[in-house]
mmCIF file of the protein (N, C-alpha, C, O) and its ligand, coordinates in Angstrom:
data_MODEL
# 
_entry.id   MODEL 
# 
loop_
_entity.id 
_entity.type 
_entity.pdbx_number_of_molecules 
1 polymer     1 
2 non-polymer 1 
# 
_entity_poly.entity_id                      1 
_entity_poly.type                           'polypeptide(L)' 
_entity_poly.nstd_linkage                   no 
_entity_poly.nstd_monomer                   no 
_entity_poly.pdbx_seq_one_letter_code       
;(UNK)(UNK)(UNK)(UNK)(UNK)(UNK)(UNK)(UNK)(UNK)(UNK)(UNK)(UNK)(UNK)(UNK)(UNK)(UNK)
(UNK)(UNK)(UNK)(UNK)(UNK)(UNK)(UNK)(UNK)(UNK)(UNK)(UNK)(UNK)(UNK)(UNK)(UNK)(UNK)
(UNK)(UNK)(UNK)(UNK)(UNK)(UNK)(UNK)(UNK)(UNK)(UNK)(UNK)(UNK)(UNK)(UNK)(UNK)(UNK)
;
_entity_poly.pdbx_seq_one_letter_code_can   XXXXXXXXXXXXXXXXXXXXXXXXXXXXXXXXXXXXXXXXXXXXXXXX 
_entity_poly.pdbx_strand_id                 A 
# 
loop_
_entity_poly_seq.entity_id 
_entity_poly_seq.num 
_entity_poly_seq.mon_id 
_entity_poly_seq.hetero 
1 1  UNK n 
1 2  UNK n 
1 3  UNK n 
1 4  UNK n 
1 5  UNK n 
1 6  UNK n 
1 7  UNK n 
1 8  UNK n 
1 9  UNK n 
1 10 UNK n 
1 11 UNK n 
1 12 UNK n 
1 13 UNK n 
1 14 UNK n 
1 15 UNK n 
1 16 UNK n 
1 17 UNK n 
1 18 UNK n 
1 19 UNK n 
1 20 UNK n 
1 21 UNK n 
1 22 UNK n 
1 23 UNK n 
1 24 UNK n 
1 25 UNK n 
1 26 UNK n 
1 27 UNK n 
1 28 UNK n 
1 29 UNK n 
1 30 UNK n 
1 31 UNK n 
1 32 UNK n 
1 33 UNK n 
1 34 UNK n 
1 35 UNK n 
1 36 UNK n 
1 37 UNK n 
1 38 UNK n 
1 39 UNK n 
1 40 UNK n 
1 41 UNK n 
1 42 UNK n 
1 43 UNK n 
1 44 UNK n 
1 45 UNK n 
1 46 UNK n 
1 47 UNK n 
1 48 UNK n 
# 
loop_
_struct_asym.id 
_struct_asym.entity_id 
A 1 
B 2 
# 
loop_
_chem_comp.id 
_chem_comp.type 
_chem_comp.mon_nstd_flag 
UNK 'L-peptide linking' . 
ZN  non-polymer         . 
# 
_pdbx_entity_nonpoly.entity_id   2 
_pdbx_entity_nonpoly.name        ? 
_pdbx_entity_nonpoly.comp_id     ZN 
# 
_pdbx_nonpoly_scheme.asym_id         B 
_pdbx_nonpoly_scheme.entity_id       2 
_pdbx_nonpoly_scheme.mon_id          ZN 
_pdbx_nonpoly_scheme.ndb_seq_num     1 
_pdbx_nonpoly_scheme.pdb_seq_num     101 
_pdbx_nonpoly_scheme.auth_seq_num    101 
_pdbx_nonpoly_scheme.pdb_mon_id      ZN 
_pdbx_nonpoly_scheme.auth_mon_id     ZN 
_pdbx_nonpoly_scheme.pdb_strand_id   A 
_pdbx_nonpoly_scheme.pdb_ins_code    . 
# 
loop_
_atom_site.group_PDB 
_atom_site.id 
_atom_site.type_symbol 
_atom_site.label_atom_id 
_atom_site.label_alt_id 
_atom_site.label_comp_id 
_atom_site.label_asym_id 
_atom_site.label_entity_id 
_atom_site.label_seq_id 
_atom_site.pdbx_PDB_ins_code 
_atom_site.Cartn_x 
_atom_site.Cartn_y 
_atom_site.Cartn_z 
_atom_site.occupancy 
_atom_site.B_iso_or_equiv 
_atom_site.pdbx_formal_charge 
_atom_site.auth_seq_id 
_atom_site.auth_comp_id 
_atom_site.auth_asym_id 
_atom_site.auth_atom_id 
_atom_site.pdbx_PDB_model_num 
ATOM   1   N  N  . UNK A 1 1  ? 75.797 98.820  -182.768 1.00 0.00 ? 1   UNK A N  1 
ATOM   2   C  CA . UNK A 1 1  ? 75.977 99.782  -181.673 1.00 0.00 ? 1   UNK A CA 1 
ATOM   3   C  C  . UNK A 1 1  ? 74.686 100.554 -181.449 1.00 0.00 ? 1   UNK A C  1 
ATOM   4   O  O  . UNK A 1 1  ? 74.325 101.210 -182.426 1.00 0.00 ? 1   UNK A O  1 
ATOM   5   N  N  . UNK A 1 2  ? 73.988 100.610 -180.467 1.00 0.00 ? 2   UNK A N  1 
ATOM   6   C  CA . UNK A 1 2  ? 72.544 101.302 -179.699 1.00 0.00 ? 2   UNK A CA 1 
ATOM   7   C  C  . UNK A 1 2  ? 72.992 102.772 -179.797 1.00 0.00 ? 2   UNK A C  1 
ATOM   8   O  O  . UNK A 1 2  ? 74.212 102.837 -179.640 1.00 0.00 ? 2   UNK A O  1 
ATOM   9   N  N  . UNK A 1 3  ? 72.616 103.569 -179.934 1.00 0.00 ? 3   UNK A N  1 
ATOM   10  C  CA . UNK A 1 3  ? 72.362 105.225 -180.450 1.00 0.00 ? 3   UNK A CA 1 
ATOM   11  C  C  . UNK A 1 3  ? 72.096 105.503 -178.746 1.00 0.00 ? 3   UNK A C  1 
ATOM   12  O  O  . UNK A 1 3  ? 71.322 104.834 -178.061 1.00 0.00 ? 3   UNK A O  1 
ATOM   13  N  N  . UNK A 1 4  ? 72.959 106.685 -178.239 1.00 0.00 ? 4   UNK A N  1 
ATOM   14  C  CA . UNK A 1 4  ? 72.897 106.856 -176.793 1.00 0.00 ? 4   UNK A CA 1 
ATOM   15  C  C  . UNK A 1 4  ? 71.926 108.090 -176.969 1.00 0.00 ? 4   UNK A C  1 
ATOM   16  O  O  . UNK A 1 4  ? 72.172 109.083 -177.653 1.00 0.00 ? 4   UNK A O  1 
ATOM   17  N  N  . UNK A 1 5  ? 70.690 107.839 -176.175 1.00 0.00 ? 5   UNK A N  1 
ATOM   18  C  CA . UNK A 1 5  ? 69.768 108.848 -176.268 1.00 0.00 ? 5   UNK A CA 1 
ATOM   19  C  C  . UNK A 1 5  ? 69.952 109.983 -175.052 1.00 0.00 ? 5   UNK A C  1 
ATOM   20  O  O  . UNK A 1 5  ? 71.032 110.233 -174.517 1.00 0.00 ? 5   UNK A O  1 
ATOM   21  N  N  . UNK A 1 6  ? 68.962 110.474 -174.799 1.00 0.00 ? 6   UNK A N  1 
ATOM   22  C  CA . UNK A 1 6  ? 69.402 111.738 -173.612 1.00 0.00 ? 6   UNK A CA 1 
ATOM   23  C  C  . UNK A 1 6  ? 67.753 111.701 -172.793 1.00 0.00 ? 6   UNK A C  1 
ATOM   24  O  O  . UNK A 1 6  ? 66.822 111.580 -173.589 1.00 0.00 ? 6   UNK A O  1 
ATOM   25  N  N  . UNK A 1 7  ? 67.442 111.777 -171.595 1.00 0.00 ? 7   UNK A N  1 
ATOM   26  C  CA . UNK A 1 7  ? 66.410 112.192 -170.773 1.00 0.00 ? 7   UNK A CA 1 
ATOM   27  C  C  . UNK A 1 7  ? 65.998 113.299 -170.667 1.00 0.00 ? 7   UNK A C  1 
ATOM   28  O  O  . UNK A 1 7  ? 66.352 113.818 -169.608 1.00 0.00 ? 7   UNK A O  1 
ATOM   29  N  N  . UNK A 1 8  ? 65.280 114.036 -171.417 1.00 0.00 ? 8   UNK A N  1 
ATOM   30  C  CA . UNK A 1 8  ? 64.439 115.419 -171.245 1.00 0.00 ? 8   UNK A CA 1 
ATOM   31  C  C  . UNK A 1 8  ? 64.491 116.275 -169.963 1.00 0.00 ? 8   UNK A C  1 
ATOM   32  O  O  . UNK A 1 8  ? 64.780 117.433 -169.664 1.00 0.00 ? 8   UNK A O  1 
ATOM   33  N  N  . UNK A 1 9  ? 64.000 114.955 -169.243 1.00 0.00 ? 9   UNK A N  1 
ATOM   34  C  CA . UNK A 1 9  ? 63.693 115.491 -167.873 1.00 0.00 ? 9   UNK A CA 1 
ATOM   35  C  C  . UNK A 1 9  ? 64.781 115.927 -166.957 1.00 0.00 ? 9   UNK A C  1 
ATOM   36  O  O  . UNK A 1 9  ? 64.957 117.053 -166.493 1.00 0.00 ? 9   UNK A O  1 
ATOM   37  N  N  . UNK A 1 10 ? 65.660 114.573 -166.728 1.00 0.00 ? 10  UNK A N  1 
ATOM   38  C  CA . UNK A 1 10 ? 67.077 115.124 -165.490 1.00 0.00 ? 10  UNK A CA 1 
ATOM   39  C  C  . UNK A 1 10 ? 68.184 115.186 -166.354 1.00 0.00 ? 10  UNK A C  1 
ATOM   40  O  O  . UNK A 1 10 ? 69.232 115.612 -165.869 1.00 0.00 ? 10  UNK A O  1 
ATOM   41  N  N  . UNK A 1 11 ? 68.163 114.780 -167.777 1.00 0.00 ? 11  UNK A N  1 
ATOM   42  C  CA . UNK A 1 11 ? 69.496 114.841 -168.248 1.00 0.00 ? 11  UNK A CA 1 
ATOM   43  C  C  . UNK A 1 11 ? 70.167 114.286 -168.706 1.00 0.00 ? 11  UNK A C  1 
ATOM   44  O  O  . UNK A 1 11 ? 70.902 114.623 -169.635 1.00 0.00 ? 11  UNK A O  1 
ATOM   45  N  N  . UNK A 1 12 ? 70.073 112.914 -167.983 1.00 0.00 ? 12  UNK A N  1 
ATOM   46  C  CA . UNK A 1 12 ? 70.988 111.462 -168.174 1.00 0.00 ? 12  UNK A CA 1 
ATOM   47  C  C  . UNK A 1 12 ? 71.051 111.140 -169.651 1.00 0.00 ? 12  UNK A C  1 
ATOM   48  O  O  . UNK A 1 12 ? 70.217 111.226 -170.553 1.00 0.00 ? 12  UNK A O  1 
ATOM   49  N  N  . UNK A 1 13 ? 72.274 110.751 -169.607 1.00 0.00 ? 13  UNK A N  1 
ATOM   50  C  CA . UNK A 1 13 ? 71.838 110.051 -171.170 1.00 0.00 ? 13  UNK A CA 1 
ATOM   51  C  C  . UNK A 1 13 ? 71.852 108.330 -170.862 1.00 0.00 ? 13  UNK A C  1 
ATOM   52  O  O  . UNK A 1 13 ? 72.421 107.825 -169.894 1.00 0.00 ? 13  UNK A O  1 
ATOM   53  N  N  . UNK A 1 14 ? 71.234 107.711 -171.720 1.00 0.00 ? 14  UNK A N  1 
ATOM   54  C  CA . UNK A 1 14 ? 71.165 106.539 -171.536 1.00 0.00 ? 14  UNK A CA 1 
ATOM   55  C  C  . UNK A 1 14 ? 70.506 105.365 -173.005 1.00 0.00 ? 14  UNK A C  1 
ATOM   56  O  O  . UNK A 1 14 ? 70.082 105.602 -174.136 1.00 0.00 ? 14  UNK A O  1 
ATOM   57  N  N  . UNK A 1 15 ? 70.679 104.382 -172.380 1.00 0.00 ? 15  UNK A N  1 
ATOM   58  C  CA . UNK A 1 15 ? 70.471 103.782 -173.844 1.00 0.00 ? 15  UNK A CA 1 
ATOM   59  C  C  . UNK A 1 15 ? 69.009 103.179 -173.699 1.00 0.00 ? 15  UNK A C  1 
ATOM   60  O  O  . UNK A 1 15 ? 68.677 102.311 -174.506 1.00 0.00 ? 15  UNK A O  1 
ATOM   61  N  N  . UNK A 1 16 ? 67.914 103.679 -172.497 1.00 0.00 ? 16  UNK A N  1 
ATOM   62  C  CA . UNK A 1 16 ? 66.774 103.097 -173.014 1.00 0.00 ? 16  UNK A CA 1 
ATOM   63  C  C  . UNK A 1 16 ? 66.041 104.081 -173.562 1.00 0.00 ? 16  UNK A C  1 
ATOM   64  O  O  . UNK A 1 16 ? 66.455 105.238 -173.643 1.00 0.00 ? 16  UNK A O  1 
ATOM   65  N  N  . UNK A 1 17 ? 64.609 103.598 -174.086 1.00 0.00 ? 17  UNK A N  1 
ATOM   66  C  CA . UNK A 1 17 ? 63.688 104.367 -174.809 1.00 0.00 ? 17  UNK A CA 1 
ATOM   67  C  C  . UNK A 1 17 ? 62.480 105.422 -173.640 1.00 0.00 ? 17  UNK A C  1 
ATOM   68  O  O  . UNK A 1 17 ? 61.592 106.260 -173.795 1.00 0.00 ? 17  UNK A O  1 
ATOM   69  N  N  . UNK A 1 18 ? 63.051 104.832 -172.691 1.00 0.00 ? 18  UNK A N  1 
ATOM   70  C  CA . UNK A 1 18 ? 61.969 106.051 -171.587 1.00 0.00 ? 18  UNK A CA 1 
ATOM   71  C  C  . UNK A 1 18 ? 63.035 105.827 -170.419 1.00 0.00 ? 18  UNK A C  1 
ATOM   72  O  O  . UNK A 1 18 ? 63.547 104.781 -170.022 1.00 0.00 ? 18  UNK A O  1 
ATOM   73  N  N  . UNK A 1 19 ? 63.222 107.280 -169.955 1.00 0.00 ? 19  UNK A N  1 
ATOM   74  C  CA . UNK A 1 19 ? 63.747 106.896 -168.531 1.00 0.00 ? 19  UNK A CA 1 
ATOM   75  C  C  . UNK A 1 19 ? 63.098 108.002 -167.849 1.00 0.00 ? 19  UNK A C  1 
ATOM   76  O  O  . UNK A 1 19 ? 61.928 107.622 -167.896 1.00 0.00 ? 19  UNK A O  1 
ATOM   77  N  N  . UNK A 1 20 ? 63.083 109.085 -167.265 1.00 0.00 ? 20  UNK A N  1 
ATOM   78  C  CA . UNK A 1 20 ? 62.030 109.616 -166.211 1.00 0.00 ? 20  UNK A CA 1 
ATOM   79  C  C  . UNK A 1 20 ? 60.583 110.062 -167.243 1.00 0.00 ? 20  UNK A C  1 
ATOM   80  O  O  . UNK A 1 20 ? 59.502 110.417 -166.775 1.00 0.00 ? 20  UNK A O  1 
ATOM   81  N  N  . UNK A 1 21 ? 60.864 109.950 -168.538 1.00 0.00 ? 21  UNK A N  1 
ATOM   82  C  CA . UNK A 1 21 ? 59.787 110.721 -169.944 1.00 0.00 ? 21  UNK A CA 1 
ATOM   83  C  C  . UNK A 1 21 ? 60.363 109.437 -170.814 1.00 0.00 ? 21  UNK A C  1 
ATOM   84  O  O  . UNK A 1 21 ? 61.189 108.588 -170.481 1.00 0.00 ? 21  UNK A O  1 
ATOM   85  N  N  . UNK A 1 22 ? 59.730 109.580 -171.878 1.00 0.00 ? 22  UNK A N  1 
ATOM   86  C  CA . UNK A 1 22 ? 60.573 108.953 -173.237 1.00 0.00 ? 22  UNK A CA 1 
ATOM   87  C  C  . UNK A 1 22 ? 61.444 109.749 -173.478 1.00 0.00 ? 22  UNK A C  1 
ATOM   88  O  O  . UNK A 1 22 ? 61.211 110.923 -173.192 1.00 0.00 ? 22  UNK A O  1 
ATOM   89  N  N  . UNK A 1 23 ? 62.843 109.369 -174.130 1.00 0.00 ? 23  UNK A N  1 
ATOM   90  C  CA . UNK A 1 23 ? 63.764 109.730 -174.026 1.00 0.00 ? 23  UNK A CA 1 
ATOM   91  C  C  . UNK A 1 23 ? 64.260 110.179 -175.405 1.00 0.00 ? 23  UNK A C  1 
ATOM   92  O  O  . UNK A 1 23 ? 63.918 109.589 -176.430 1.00 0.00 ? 23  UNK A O  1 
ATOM   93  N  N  . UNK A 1 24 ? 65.167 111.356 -175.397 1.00 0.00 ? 24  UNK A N  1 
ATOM   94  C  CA . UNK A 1 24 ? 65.325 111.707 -176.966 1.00 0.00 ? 24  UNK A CA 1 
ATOM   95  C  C  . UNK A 1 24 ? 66.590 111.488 -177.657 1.00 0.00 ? 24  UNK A C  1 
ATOM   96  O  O  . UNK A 1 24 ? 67.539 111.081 -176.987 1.00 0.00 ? 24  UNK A O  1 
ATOM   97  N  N  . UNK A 1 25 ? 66.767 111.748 -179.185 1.00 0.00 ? 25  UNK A N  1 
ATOM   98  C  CA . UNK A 1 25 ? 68.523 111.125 -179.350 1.00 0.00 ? 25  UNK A CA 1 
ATOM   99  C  C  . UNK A 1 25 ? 69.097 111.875 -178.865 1.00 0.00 ? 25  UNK A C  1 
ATOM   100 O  O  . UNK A 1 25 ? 68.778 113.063 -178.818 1.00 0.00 ? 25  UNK A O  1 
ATOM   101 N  N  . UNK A 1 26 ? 70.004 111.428 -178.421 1.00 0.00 ? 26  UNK A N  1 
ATOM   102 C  CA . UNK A 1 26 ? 71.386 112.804 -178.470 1.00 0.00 ? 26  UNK A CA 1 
ATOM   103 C  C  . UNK A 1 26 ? 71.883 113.158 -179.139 1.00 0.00 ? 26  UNK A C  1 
ATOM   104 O  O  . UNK A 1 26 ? 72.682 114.065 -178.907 1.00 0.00 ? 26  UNK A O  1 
ATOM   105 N  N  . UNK A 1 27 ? 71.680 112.585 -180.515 1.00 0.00 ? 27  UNK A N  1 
ATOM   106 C  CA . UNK A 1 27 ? 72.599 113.097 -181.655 1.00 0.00 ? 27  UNK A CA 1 
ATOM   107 C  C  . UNK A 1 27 ? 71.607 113.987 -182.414 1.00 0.00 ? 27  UNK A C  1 
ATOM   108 O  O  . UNK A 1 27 ? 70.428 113.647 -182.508 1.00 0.00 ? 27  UNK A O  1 
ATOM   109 N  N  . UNK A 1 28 ? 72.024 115.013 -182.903 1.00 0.00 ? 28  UNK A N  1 
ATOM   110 C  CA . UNK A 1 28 ? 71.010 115.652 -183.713 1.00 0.00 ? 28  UNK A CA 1 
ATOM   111 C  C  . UNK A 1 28 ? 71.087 115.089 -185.313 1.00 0.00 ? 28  UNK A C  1 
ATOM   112 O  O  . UNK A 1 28 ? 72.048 114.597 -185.905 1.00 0.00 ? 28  UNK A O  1 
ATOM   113 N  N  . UNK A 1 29 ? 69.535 115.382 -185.841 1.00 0.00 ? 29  UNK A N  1 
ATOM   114 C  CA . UNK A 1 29 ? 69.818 114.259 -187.330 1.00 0.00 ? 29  UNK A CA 1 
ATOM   115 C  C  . UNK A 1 29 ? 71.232 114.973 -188.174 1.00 0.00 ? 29  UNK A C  1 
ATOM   116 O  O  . UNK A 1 29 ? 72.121 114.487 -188.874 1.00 0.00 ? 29  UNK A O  1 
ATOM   117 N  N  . UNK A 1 30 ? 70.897 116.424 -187.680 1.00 0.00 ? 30  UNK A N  1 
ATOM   118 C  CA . UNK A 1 30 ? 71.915 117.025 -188.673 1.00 0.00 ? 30  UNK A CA 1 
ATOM   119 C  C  . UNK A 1 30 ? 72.248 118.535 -188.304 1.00 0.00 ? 30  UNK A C  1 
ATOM   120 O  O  . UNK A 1 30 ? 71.458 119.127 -187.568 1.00 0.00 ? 30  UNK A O  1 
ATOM   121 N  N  . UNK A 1 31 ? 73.084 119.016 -188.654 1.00 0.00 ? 31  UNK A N  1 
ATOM   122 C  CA . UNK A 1 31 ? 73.400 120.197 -188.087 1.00 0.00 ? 31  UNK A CA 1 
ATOM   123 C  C  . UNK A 1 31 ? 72.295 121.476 -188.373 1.00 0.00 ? 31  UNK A C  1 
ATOM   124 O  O  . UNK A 1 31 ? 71.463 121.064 -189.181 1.00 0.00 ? 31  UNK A O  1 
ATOM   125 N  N  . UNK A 1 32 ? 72.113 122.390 -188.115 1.00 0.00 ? 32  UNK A N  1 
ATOM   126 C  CA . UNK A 1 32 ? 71.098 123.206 -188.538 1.00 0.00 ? 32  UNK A CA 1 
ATOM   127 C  C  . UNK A 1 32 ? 71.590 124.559 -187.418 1.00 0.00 ? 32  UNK A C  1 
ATOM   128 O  O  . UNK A 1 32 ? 72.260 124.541 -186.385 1.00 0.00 ? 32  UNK A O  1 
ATOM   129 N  N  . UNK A 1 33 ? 70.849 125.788 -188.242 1.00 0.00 ? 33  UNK A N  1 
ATOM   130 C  CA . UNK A 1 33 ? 71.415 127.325 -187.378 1.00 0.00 ? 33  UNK A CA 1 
ATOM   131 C  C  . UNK A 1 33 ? 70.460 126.377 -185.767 1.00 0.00 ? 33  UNK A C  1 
ATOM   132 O  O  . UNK A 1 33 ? 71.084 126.044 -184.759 1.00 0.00 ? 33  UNK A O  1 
ATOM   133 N  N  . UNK A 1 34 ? 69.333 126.200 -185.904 1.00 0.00 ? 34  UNK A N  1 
ATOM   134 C  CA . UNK A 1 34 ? 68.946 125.959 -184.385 1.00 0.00 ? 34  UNK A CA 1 
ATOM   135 C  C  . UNK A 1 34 ? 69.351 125.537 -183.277 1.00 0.00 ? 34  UNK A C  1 
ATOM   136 O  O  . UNK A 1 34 ? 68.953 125.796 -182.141 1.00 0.00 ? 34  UNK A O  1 
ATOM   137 N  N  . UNK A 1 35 ? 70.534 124.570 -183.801 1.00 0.00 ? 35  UNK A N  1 
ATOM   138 C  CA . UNK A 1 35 ? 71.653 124.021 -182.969 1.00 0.00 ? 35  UNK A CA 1 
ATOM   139 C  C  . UNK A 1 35 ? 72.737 124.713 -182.059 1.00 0.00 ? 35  UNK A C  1 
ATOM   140 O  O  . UNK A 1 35 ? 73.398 124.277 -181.117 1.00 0.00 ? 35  UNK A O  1 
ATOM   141 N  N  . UNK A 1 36 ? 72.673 126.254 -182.824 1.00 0.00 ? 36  UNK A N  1 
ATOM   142 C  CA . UNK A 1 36 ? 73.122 126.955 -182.273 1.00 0.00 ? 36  UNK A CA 1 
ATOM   143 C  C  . UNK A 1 36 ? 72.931 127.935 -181.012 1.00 0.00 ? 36  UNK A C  1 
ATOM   144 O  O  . UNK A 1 36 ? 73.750 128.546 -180.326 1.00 0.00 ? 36  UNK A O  1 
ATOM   145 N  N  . UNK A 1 37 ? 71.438 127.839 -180.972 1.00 0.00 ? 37  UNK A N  1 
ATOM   146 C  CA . UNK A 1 37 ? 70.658 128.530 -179.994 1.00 0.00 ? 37  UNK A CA 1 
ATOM   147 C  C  . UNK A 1 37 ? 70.549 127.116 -178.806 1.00 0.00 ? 37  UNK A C  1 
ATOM   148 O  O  . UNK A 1 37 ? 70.348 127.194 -177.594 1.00 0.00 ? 37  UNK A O  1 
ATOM   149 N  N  . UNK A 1 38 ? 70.726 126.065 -179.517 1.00 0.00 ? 38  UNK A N  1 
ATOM   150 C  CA . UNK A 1 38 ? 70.732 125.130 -178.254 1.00 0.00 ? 38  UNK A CA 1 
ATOM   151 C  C  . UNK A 1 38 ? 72.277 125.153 -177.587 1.00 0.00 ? 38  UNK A C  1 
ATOM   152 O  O  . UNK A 1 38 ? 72.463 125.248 -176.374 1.00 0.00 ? 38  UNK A O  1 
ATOM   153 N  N  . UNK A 1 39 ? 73.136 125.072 -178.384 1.00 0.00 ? 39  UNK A N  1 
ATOM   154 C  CA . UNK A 1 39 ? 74.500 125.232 -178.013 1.00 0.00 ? 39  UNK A CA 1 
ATOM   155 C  C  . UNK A 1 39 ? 74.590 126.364 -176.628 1.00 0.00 ? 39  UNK A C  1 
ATOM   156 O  O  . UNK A 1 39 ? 75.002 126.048 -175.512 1.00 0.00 ? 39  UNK A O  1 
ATOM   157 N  N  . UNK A 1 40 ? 74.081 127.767 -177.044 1.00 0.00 ? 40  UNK A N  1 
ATOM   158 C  CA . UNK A 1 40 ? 74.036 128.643 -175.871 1.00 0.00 ? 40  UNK A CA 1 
ATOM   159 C  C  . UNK A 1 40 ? 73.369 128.357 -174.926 1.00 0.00 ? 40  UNK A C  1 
ATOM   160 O  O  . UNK A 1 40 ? 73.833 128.528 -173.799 1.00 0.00 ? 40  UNK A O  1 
ATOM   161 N  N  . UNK A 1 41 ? 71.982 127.796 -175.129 1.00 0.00 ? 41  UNK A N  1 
ATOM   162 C  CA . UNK A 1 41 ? 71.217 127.329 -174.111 1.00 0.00 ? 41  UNK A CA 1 
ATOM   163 C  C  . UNK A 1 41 ? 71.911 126.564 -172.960 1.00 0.00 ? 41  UNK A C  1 
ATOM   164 O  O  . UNK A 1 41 ? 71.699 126.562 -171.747 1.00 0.00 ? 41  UNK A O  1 
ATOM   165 N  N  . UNK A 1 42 ? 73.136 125.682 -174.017 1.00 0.00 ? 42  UNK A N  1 
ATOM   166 C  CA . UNK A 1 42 ? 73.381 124.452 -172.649 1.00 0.00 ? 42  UNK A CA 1 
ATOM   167 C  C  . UNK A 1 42 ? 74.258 125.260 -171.820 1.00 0.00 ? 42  UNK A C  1 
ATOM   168 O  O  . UNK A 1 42 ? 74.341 125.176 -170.594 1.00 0.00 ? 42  UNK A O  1 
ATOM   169 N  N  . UNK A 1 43 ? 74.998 126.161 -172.679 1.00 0.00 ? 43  UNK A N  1 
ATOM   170 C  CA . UNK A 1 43 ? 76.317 126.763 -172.222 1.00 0.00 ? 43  UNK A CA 1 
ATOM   171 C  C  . UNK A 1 43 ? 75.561 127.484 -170.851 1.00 0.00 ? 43  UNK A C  1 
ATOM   172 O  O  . UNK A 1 43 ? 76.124 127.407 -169.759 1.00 0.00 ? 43  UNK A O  1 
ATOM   173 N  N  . UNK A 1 44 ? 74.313 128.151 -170.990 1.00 0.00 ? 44  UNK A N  1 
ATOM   174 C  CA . UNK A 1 44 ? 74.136 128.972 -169.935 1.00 0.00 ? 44  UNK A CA 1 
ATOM   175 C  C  . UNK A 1 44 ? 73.547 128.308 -168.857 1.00 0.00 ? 44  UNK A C  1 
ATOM   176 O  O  . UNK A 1 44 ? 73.399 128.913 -167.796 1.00 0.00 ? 44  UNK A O  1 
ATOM   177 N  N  . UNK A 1 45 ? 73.166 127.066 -168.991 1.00 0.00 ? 45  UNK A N  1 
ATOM   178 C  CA . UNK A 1 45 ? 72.790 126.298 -168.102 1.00 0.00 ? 45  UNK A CA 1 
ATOM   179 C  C  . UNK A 1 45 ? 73.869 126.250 -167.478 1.00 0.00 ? 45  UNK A C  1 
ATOM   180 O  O  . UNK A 1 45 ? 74.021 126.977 -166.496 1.00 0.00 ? 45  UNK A O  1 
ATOM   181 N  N  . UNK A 1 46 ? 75.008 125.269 -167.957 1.00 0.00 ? 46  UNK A N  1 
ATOM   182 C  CA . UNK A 1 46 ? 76.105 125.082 -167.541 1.00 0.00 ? 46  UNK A CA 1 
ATOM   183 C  C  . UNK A 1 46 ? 76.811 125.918 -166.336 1.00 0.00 ? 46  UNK A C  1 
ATOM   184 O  O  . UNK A 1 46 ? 77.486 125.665 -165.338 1.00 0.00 ? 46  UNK A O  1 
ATOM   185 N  N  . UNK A 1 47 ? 76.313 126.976 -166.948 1.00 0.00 ? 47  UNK A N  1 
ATOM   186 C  CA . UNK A 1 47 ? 77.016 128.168 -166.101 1.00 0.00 ? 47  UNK A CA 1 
ATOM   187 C  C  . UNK A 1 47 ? 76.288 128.334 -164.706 1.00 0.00 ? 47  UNK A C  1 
ATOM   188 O  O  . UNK A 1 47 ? 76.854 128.334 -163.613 1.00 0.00 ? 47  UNK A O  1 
ATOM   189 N  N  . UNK A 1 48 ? 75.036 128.464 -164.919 1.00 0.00 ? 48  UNK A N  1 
ATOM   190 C  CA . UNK A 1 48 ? 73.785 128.759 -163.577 1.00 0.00 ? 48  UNK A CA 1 
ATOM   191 C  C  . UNK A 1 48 ? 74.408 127.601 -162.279 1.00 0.00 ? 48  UNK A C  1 
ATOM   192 O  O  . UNK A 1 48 ? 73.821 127.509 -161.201 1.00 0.00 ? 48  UNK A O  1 
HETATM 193 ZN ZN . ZN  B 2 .  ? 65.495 110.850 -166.478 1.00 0.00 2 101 ZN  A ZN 1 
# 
């Protein structure tokens, strides 16, 4: 099974290795407090 990565740039997730940038995992290696500041981050995106 291919590891679904995510696009930096617009968002997409997808399963190649560059799509508008090189593309990053979506999975994080592992949980960490920083995850948490991304968690709000998306949330407030979400919201905008
Ligand atoms: Zn893209």
């Amino acid at each position: 099974m291919k590891k679904l990565r995510k696009c930096p740039v617009c968002g997409e997730y997808t399963l190649k290795l560059v799509h508008c940038a090189p593309t990053v995992s979506a999975y994080p290696p592992k949980y960490s407090p920083e995850d948490k500041y991304g968690e709000y981050r998306r949330r407030a995106k979400e919201e905008l």
